[in-house]
C-alpha positions in Angstrom: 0.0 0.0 0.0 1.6 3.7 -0.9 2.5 5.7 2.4 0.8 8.5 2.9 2.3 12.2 2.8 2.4 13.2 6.8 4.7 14.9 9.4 7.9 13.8 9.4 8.9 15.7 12.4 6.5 15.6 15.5 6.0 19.5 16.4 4.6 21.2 19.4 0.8 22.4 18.3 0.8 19.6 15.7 -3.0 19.6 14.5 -2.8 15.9 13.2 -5.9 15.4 15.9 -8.0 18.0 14.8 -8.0 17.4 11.4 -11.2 16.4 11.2 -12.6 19.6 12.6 -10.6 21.8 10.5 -12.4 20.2 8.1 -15.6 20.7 8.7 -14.8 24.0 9.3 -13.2 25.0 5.4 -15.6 27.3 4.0 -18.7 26.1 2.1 -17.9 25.1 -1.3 -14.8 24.9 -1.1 -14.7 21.1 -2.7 -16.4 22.7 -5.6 -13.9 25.2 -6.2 -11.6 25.0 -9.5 -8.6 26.9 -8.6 -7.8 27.4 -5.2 -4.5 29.1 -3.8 -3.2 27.6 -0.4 -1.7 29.4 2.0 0.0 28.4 5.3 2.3 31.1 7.1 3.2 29.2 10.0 4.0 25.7 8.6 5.4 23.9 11.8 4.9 20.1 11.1 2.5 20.4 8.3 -0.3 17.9 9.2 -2.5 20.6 7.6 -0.5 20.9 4.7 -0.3 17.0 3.8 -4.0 16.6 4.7 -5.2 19.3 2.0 -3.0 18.7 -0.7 -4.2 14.9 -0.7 -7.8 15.9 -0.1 -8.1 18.8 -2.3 -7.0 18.4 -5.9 -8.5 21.5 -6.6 -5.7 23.4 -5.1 -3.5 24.3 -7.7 -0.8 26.9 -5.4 0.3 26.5 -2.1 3.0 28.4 -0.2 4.2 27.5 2.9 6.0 29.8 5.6 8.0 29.7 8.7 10.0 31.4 10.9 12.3 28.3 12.3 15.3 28.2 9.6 16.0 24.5 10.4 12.5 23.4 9.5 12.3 25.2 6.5 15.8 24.1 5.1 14.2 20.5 6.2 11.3 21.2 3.7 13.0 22.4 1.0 15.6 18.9 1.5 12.7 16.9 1.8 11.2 18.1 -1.1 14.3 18.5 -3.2 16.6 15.9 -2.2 15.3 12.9 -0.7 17.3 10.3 -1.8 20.5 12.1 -0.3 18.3 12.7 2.8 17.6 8.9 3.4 21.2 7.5 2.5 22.0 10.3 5.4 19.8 9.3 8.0 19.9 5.5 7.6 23.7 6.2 7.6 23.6 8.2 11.2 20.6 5.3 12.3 22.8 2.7 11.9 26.0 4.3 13.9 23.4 5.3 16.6 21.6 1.8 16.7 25.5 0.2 17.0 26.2 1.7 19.5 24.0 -0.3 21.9 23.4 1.3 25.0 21.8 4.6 26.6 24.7 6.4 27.5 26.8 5.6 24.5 23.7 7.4 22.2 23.1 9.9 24.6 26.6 11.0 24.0 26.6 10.5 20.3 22.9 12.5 20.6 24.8 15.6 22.4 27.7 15.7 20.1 25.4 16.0 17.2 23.6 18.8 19.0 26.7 20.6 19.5 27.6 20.2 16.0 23.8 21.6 14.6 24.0 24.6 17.4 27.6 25.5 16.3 25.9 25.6 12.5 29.0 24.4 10.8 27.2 21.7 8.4 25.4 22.0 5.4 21.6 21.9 4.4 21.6 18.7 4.4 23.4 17.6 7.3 21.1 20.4 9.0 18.0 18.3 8.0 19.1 14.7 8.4 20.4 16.1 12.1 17.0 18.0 12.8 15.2 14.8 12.5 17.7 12.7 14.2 17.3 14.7 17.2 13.7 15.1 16.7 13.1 11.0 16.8 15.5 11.0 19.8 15.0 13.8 21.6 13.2 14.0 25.2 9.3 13.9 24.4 10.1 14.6 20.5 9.7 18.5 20.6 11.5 21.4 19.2 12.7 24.1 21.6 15.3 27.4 21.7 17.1 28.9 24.1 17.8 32.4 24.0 20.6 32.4 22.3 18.9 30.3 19.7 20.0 26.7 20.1 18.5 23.5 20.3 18.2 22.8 24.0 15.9 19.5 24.0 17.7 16.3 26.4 18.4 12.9 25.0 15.3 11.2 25.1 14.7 7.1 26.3 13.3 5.2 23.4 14.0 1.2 23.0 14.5 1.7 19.1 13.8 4.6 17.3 12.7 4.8 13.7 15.2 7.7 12.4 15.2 7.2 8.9 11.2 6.6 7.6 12.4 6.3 3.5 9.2 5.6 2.3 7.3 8.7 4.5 9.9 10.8 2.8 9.5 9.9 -0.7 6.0 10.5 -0.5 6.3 13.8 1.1 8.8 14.9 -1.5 6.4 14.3 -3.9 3.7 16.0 -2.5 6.0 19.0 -1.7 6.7 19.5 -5.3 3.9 21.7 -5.9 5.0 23.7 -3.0 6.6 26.8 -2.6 9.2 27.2 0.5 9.3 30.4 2.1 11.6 31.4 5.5 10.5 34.5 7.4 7.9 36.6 9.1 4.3 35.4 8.1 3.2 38.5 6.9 5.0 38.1 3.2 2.8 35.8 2.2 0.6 38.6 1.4 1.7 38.8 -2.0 0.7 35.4 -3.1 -2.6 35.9 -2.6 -4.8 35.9 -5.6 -8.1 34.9 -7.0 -9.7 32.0 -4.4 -7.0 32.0 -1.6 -7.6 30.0 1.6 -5.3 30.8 4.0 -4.7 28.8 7.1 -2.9 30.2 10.4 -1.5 28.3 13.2 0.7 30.3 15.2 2.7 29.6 18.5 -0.5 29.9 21.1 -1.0 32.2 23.9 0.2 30.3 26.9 -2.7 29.1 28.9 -0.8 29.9 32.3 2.9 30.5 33.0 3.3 27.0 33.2 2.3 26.1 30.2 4.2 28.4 27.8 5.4 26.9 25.2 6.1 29.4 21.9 10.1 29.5 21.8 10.1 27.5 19.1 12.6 30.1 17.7 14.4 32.6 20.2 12.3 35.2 19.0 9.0 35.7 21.9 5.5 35.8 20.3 3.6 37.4 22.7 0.1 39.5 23.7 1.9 42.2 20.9 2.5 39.4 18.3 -0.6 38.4 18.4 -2.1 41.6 18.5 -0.2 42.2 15.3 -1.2 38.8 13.8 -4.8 40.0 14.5 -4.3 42.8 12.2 -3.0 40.8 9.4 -5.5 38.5 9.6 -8.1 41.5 9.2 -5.7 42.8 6.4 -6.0 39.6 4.3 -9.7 39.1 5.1 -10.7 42.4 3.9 -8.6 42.0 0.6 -10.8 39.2 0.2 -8.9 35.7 1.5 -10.8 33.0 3.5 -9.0 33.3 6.4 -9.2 30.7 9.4 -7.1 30.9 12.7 -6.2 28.4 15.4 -5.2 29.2 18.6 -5.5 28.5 22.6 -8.6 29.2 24.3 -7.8 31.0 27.6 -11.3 30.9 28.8 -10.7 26.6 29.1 -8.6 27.5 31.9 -9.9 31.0 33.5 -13.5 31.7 32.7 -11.7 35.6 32.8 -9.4 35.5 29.7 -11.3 36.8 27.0 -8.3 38.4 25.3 -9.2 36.3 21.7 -13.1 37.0 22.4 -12.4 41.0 22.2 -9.5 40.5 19.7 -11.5 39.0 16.9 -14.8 40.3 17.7 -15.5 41.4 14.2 -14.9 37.6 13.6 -16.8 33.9 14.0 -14.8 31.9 17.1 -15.5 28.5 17.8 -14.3 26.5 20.4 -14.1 23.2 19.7 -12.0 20.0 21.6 -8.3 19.1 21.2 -6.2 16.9 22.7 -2.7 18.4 23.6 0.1 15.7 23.4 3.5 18.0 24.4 3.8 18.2 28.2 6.5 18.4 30.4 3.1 17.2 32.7 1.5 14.6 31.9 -1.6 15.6 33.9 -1.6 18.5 31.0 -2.0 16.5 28.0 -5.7 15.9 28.2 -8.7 17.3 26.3 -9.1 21.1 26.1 -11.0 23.6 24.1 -9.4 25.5 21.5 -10.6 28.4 19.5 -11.2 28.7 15.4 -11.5 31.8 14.2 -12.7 32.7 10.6 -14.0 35.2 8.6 -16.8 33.1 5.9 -20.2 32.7 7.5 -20.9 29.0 6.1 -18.6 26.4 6.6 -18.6 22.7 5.3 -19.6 20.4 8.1 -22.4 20.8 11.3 -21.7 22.7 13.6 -18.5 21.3 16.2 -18.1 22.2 19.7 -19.6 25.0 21.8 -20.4 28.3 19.4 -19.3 31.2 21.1 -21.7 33.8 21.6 -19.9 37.2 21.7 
């Protein structure tokens, strides 16, 4: 049976679980739709990504963004060389499967994270490392420092699958009808044109100070970045994109925080169910509500979740 495009890296926020909402929630019609124009500014693992391009034929553009370098050097190697990208990681799978006990790969797992913090490698050693450490890594997630390295621990798994050949050929197929873009979000603006869906998933608002978790790069995103996001999202609504928005829902946690609620007033919320899998805490990885925002009154599917009346 042919693999199915997917993530290839697991990624805090990774919407693989709510796929099936976001579904239901694309804007009426929007199977019936000739030529649509795809539009992701904050890529992260691309469980979005894979799911539409499979689903939707119809799509004829997509561009992908992202602010994380490493990732987005990882796309474009995926995409452009995966046969070099597999010989790599089945090479660096077998040295770090050899070597037969935890302390042994914990070292060889540091000394590889020295060598991608110190940058001295090229794209492709950037990628096949960037997934190394992302199968091995403690709980499989991708986190900065200040300073802008790589600070996850070694991780404890019995045998890890580091090089996935056939998950890679398909996504490098799949990718090639994708454009790659590195940088702030808000230059996707210009590749907007006739029917263009965009879909945002940025680093969420923490839900306490506990539970922060948006240093995926060094750079913060805070109550000003998403203030700011909030106006571009407006922007590309009124110049007439379907726009739809994920993003925490403080109100799960303190019936107070209505900071989304007055943000995108002008706008539809929903809050619907998720499951969050990245915790430090397990007790924190349960069932919450999160919120979907959009701009298009009718949507595909019935209505999912609790509608939030404003």
């Amino acid at each position: 049976m042919k693999t199915k495009a997917k993530p290839f890296l697991k990624w805090a926020g990774g919407k693989t679980q709510l796929l099936p909402i976001l579904d239901r929630y694309l804007p009426a019609g929007f199977a019936e739709e000739k030529d649509i124009t795809y539009i992701e500014p904050f890529v992260g693992g691309g469980a979005m990504l894979f799911f539409m391009l499979q689903k939707y034929k119809n799509i004829r553009r997509a561009f992908i963004n992202d602010i994380n370098p490493h990732l987005i050097k990882a796309y474009t190697i995926v995409r452009d060389e995966p046969r070099e990208l597999i010989a790599s990681l089945e090479a660096i799978q077998t040295e770090f499967r050899a070597l037969g006990n935890h302390d042994a790969q914990k070292e060889f797992y540091l000394k590889i994270r020295s060598v991608f913090n110190a940058g001295r490698m090229t794209d492709l050693e950037e990628a096949s490392y960037l997934i190394f450490m992302n199968r091995t890594c403690f709980n499989g997630l991708y986190r900065e420092n200040a300073k802008g390295g790589f600070n996850v621990p070694f991780g404890r798994y019995e045998n890890p699958l580091i090089c996935d050949a056939p998950l890679i050929l398909a996504n490098s197929e799949l990718l090639k009808r994708v454009e790659i873009l590195h940088g702030d979000y808000a230059r996707v603006e210009k590749f907007a044109g006739g029917y263009t869906f965009v879909y945002f998933d940025p680093p969420y608002r923490p839900l306490d100070a506990t539970s922060s978790f948006n240093s995926y790069v060094k750079q913060p995103f805070g109550d000003d970045e998403q203030i700011r996001l909030k106006d571009f999202f407006a922007r590309m609504s009124a110049s007439g994109c379907r726009v739809l928005l994920s993003n925490s829902d403080g109100k799960a946690r303190n019936e107070q925080d209505v900071f989304f609620d007055r943000l995108y007033r002008d706008f539809h919320i929903e809050r619907v169910l998720a499951k969050r899998s990245i915790n430090a805490n397990p007790a924190k990885r349960g069932a919450l509500t999160e919120l979907l925002i959009r701009n298009y009154e009718n949507y595909q599917g019935e209505t999912v979740g609790l509608r939030n009346a404003i």
